[in-house]
N, C-alpha and C positions, 0 to 999 in steps of 0.2 A: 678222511678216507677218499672224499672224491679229489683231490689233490695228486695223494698218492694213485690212485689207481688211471685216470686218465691221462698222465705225463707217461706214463710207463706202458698202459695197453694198447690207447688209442691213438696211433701214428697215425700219422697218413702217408706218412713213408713204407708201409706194409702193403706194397703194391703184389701180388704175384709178377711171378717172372712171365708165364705162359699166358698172352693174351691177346685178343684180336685188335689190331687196329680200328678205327672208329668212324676214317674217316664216310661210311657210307650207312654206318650201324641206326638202328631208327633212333630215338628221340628215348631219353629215361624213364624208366620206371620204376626201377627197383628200389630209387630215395624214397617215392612217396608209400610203397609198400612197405618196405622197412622202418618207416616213421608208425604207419597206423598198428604193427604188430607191436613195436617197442612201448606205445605209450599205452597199448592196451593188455600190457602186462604180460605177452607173448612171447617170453623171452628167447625159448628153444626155437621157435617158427623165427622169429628173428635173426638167430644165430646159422639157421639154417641156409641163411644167405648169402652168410659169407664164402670168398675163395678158399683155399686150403692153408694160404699164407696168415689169412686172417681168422681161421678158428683154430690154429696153432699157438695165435699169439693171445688169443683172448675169447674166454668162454661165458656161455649162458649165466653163468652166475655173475661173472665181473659186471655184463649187461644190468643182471639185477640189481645187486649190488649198489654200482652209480644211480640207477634211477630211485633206487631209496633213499639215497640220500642230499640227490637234488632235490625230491620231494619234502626231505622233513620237512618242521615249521622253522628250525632253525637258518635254513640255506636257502632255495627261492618258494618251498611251500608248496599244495598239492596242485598237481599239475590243470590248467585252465582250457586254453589252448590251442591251436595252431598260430604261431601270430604271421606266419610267412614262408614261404618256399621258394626257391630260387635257383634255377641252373644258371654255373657261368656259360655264357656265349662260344666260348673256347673251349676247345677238346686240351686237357691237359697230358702233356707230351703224346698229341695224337691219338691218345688211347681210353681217354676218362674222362666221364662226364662228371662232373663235381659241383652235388647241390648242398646247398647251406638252408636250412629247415633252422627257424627259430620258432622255440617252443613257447608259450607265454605260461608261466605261475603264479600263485597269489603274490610274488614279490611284485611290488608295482614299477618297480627302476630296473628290473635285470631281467633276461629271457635268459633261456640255456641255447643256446648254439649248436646244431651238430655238423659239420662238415661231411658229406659221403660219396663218396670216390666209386662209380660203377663201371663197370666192363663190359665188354661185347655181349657177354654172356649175359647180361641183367647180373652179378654177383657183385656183392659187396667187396671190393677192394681194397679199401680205404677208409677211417671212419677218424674224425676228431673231434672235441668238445671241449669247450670254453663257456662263461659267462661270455654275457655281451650289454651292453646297455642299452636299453628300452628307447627308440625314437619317440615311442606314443606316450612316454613318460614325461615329455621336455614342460607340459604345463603344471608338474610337481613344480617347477624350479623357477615360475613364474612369482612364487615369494620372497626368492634368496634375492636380495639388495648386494652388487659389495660394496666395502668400503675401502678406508685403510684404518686403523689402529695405530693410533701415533704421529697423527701425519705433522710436517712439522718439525718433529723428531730428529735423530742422527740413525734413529734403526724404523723407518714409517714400515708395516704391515700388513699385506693383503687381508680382506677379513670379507666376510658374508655375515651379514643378519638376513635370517629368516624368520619372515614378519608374516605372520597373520591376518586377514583381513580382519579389523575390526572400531568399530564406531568410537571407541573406548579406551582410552592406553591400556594398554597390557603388561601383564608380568612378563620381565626377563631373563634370560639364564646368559651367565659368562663361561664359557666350556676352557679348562686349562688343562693343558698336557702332562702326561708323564715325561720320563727322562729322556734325553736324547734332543736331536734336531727332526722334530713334528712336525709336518703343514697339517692346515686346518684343520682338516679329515682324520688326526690323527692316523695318517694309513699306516698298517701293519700288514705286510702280504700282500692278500686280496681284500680284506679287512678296512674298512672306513666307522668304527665304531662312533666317531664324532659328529658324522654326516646321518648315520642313524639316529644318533638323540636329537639332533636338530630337524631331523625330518618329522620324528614323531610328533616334539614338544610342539612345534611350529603349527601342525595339522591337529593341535588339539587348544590351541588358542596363548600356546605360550611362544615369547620371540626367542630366539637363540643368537648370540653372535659367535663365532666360530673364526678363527685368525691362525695365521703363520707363526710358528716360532721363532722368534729372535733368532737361534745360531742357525733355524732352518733355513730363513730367510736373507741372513746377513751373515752367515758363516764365518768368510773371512773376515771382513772389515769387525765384527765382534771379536774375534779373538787377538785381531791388529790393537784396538783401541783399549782393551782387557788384560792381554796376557794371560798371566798366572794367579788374578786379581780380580777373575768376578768371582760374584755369588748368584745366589738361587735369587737377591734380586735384581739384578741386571737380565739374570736368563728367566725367568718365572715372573715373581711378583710384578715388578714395576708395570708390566705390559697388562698384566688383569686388570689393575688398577684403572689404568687408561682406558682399556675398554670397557669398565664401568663408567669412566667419566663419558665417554660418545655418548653410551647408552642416552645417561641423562639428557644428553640435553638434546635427545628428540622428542615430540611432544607425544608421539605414538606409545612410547613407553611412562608405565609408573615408577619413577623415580623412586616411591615404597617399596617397590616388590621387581627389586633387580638381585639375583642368587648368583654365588659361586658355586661352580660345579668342579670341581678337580678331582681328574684321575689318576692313582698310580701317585707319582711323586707331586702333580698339583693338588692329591686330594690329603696327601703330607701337610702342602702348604696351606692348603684352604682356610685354615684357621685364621692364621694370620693374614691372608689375601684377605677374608672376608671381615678381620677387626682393624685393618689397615686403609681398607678402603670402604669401609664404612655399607657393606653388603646387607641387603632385609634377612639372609638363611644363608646355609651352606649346605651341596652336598656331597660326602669325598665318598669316593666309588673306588676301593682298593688301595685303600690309605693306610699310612702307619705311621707310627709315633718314635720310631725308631729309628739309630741311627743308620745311611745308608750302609754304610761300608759290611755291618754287622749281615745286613741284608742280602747282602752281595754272595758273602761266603756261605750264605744258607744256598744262595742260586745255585752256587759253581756247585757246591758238596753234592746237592741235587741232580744237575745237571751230568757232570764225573760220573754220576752209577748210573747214567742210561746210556753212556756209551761203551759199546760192548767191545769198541776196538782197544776199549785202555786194557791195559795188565793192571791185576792190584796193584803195583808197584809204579806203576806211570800212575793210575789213580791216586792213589797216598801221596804219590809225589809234588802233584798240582793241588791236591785240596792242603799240603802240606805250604803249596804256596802261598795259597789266599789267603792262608790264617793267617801266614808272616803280613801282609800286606794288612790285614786288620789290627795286628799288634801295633804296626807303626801310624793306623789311626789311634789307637789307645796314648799311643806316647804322647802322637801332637797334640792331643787335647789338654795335655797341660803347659804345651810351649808357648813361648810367647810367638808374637804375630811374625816380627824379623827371623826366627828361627824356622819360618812354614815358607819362605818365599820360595825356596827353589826346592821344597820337598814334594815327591810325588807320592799318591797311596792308589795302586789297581790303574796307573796311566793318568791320572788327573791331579790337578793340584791338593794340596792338603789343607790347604786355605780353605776351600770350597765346602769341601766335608765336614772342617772342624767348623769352621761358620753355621751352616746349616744344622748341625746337632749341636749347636747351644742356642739357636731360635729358640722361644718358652714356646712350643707348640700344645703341649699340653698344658699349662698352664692356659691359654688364650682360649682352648677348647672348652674348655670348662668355666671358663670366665664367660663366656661369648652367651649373652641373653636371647638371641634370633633361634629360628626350628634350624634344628640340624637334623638332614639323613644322612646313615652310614650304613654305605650296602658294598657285601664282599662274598664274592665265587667261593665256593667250597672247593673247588678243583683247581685254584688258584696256587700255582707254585711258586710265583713272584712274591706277593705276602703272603701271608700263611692265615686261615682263620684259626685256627687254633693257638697262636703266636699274636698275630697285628692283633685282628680282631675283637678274642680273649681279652687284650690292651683296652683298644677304647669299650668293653663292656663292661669294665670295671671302672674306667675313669669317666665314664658317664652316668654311672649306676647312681638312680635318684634322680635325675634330670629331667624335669618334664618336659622339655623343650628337646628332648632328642629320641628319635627313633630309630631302630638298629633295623635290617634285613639282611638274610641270609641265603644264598639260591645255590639249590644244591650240585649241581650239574656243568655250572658256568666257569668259564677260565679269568683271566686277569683281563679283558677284554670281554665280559659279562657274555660271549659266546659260549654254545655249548661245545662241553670237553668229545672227542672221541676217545677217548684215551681208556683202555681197561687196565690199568698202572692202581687206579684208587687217588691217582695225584695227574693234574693234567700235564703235558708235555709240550714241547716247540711247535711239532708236525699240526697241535690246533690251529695255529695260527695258522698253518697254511690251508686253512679247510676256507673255503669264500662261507658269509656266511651273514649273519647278521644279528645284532648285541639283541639279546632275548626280548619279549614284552614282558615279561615278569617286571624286573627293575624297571623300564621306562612308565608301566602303569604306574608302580609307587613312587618313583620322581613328580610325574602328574599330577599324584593324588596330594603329596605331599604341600605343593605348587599351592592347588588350590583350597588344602584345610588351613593351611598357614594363614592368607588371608580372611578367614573366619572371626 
């Protein structure tokens, strides 16, 4: 919601036309007025401030609204507060004084931002809002080491370990990405779900190493030196692996109690990352046992009925497409390998897919002696709990070495959903926000009964 509603209300291009010049006007007042009414929950006395232009374009409630859901726990948390106030020195086009107020939250890395544009008149003019990042945060980040991942290599890695202060090696986590070209942070949006778990684990005595992804970081020269010819491990595996080998050989870390963590398409892989490279646990965080492609058409199917611009007939038409493009995954899985080189399924090789859905992923899963957690959003449209999950609850059923969790509210991005759909949607992702504490508690806890 705060996505959508401040790109579209909060301009600061909503100047009124009718206004005084400034250059003699005293010194602002109306930012720091209009700050202490907003955060004091004054919405209408706030609104009251604005010019004509600006209570045209956006009302008492929208004001609400946003600050609810700055507030949640999920986005920067209940308001703390004031961290700063600031007029620029310059009258903007002669006419506006224009102060930046950052507000501080319990989020300890992000203030909220407000931009406010005033006029001769003392009235609000102008008003915008962004995240912004926390200066008085910079000694969070006095843990994060980087490194590289690979170095050496033909594809070396930017990467950050965030390490712990502690007398004692520590347990570590290897965080691997879903699909796509990821840096570290996994960002999505405004979204850094990776930089979240690492911040957590790291402030609770666990290290995290966190890296670029292979096509993120090497894009082309990977696809020059590959072609139509990698797989899931050229682009995935091979690179976890390695960053489990760094781990080892620094004396900070327990070489016992080094995890894989994979999300989305790394927590697919996890199995085999973590019986490949020889991992103490695994945890896959919106994982599935199935094949991509199959996946895919569950997206678009999904996807197709929330856009209101298709006709049924452009709808049927494209989910009539993707089927065709899974049928000709269905073929290549029984072709041989010369028969896939120059086949494509959904814009990608078919090499790639048919490889990867003959990995024995379930088989390794169930084979794999270490704790395994498997945690998956309810509002997840990417896998499906009712589909993935249902999956690994039966192929784990009897397991004592695996524990399952379920969070009701969370997207594929363990964020929570705004979505009133009953299924989460895109527009999550564009909400800034941050991956729940629910699941990062039970990664923690999990962390620490393992070694028990």
């Amino acid at each position: 919601m705060i996505k959508r509603i401040i790109p579209a209300l909060l301009a600061l291009c909503l100047f009124s036309g009718c206004v005084t010049r400034l250059e003699e006007a005293p010194p602002p007042q109306a930012a720091e007025l209009f700050t202490s009414y907003y955060i004091a929950g004054e919405y209408q006395t706030a609104w009251d401030m604005f010019d004509e232009a600006m209570k045209t374009a956006v009302s008492a409630e929208d004001l609400q609204a946003i600050w609810d859901s700055i507030c949640q726990p999920m986005a920067l948390g209940p308001f703390e507060s004031v961290y700063s106030m600031e007029t620029a020195p310059e009258l903007v086009e002669g006419m506006y004084y224009v102060t930046t107020v950052l507000l501080k939250h319990a989020s300890a890395d992000t203030l909220f931002a407000i931009t406010i544009a005033e006029d001769a008149q003392g009235r609000i003019a102008g008003l915008s809002a962004e995240m912004a990042p926390n200066p008085g945060a910079a000694e969070l980040s006095a843990m994060e080491e980087p490194l590289i991942v690979g170095k050496g290599t033909d594809f070396p890695l930017d990467a950050v370990l965030s390490m712990p202060q502690s007398d004692a090696p520590v347990p570590a986590v290897v965080l691997v990405h879903g699909s796509g070209p990821n840096d570290m942070d996994e960002t999505i949006g405004p979204n850094k779900p990776f930089k979240d778990i690492a911040d957590y684990l790291s402030a609770q005595g666990i290290a995290v190493l966190r890296y670029d992804k292979r096509p993120y970081a090497h894009g082309q020269s990977f696809y020059a030196i590959y072609g139509m010819n990698f797989t899931v491990y050229e682009e995935v595996i091979d690179d976890a692996i390695l960053a489990k080998r760094l781990l080892e050989a620094d004396p900070r870390i327990d070489p016992g109690r080094i995890y894989v963590l994979g999300h989305s398409l790394g927590g697919m892989l996890a199995p085999v990352i973590a019986d490949e490279g020889g991992f103490a646990g695994m945890i896959i965080m919106a994982g599935t046992t199935r094949a991509l492609p199959e996946i895919m058409v569950e997206q678009m199917e999904y996807l197709y009925g929330l856009e209101a611009s298709l006709s049924d007939e452009e709808r049927e038409a494209l989910i009539m497409e993707a089927k065709a493009e899974y049928e000709k995954f269905v073929i290549a899985m029984d072709l041989p390998g010369d028969e896939l080189k120059d086949m494509l399924i959904f814009g990608n090789p078919a090499h790639y897919f048919v490889h990867m859905a003959k990995l024995p992923i379930s088989e390794t899963l169930t084979a794999f002696e270490g704790p395994i957690l498997i945690q998956q959003g309810k509002m997840d449209y990417q896998v499906r709990f009712e589909r993935d999950f249902s999956i690994y609850e039966e192929l784990t059923s009897g397991m004592g070495n695996v524990q399952l969790a379920v969070y009701d509210n969370l997207t594929h991005l363990f964020t929570p959903s705004f979505s009133e759909t009953g299924m989460g949607v895109p527009a999550d992702y564009e909400n800034p926000g941050h991956v729940d504490e629910a699941p990062l508690t039970d990664i923690l806890t999990f962390i620490h009964k393992s070694a028990l």
